[in-house]
C-alpha positions as protocol buffer text, in pm:
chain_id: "A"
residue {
  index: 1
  type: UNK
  ca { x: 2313 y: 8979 z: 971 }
}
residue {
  index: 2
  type: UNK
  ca { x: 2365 y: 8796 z: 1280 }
}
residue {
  index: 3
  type: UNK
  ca { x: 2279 y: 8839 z: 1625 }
}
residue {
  index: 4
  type: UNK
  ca { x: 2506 y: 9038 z: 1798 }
}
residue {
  index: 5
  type: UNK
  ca { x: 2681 y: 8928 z: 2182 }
}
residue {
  index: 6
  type: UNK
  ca { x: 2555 y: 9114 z: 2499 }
}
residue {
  index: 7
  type: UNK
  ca { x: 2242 y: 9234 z: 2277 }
}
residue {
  index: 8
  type: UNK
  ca { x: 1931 y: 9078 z: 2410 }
}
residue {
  index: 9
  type: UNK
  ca { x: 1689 y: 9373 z: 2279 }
}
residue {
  index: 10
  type: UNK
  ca { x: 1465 y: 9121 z: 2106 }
}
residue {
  index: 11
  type: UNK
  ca { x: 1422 y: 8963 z: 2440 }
}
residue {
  index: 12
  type: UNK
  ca { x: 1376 y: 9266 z: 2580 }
}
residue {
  index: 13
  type: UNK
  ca { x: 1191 y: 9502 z: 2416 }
}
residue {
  index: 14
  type: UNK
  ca { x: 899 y: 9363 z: 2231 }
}
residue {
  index: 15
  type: UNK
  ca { x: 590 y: 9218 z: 2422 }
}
residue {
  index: 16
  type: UNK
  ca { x: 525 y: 8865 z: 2327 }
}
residue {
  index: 17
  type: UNK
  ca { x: 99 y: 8799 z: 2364 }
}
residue {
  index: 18
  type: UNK
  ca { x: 150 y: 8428 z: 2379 }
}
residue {
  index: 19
  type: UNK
  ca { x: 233 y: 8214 z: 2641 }
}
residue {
  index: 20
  type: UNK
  ca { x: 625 y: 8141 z: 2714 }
}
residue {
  index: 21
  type: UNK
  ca { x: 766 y: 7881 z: 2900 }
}
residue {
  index: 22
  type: UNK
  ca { x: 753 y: 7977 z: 3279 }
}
residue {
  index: 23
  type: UNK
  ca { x: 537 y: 8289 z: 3149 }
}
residue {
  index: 24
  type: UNK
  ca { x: 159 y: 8140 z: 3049 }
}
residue {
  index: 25
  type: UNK
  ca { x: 78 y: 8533 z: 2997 }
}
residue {
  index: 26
  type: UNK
  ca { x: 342 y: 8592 z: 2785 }
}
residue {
  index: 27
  type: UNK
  ca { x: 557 y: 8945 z: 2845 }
}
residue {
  index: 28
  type: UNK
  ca { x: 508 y: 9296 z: 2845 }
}
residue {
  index: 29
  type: UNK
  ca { x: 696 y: 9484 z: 2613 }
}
residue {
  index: 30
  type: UNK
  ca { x: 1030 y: 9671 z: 2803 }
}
residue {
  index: 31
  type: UNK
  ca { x: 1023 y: 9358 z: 3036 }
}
residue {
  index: 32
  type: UNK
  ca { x: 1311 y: 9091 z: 3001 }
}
residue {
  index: 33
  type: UNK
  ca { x: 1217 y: 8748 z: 2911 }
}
residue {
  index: 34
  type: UNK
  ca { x: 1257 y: 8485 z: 3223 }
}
residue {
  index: 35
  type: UNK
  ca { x: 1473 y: 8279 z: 2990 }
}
residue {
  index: 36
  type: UNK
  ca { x: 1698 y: 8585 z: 2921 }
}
residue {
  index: 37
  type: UNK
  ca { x: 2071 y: 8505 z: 3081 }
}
residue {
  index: 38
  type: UNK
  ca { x: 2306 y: 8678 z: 3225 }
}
residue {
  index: 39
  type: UNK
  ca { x: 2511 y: 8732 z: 2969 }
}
residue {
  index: 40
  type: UNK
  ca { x: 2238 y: 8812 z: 2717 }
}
residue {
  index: 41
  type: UNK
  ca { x: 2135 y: 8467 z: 2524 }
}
residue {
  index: 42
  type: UNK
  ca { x: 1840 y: 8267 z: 2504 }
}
residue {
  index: 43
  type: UNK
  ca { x: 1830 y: 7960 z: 2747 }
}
residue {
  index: 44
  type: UNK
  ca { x: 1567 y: 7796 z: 2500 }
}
residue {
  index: 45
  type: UNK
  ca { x: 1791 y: 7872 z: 2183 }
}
residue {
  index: 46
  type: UNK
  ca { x: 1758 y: 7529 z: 1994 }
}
residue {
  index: 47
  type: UNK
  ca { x: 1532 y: 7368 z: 2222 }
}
residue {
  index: 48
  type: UNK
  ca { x: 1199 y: 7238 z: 2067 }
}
residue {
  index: 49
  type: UNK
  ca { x: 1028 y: 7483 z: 2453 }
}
residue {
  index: 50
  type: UNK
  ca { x: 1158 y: 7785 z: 2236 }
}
residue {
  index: 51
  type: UNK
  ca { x: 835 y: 7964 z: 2112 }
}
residue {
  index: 52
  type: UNK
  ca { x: 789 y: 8035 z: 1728 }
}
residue {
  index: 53
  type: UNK
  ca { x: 756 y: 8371 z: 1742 }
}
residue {
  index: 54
  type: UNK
  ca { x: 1101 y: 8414 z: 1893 }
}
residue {
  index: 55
  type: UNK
  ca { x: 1227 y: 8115 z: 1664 }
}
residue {
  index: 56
  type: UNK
  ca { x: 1140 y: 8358 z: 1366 }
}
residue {
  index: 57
  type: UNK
  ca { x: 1293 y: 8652 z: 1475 }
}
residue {
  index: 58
  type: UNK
  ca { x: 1624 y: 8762 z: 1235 }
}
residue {
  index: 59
  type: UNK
  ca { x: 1852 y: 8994 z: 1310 }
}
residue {
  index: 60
  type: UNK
  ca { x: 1813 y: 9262 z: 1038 }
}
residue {
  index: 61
  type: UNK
  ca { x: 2008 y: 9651 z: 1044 }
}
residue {
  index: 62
  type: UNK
  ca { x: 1701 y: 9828 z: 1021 }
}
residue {
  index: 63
  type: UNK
  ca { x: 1559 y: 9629 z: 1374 }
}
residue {
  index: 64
  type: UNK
  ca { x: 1900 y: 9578 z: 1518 }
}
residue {
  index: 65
  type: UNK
  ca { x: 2078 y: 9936 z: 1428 }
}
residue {
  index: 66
  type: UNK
  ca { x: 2416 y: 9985 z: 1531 }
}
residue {
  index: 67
  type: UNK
  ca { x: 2403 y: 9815 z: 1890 }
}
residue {
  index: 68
  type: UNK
  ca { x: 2208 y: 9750 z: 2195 }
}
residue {
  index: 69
  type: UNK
  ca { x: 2086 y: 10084 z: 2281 }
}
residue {
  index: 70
  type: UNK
  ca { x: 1963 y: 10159 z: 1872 }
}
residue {
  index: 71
  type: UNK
  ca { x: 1796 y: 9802 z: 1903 }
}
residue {
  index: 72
  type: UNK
  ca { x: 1604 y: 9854 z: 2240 }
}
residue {
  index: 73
  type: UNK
  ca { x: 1476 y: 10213 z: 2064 }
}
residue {
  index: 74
  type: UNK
  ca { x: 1384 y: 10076 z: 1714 }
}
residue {
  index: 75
  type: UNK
  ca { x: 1195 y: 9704 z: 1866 }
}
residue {
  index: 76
  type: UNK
  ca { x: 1030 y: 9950 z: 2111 }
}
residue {
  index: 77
  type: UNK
  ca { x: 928 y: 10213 z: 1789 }
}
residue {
  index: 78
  type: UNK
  ca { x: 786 y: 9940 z: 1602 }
}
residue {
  index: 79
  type: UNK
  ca { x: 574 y: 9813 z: 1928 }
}
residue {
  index: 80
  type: UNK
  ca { x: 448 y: 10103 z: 1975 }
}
residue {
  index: 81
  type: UNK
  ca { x: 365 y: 10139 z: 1604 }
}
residue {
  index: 82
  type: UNK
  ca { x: 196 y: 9829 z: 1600 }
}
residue {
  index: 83
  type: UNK
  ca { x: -25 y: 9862 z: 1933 }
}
């Protein structure tokens, strides 16, 4: 699957622990990464700054569902299944 446009959930919706460029504390889940554009895509995509968690993200139906709004709801079910 790939990434869908105007999407952005995975930079959205799950909290990152590790430190981020311009965020040393990482992000809280629900909060939009600082490297999150207007439009939706990653200002770090393919830069060597990207972190590896967000490097090893795939886009996958059962994370992504059927758009934006399915994604945000199943990355924030599986945070809070994990926390």
């Amino acid at each position: 699957m790939e990434c869908r446009s105007n999407c952005g959930a995975c930079c959205i919706a799950p909290s990152i622990s590790g430190p981020l460029p311009g965020m040393p504390h990482g992000k809280a889940a629900g909060e939009p990464c600082l490297h999150l554009l207007d439009d939706l895509r990653c200002a770090l995509f393919g830069k060597p700054e990207r972190p590896a968690v967000c490097g090893t993200f795939k886009a996958m139906a059962d994370v992504c569902g059927t758009g934006q709004a399915e994604a945000l709801w199943l990355i924030a079910e599986l945070e809070s299944a994990t926390c």
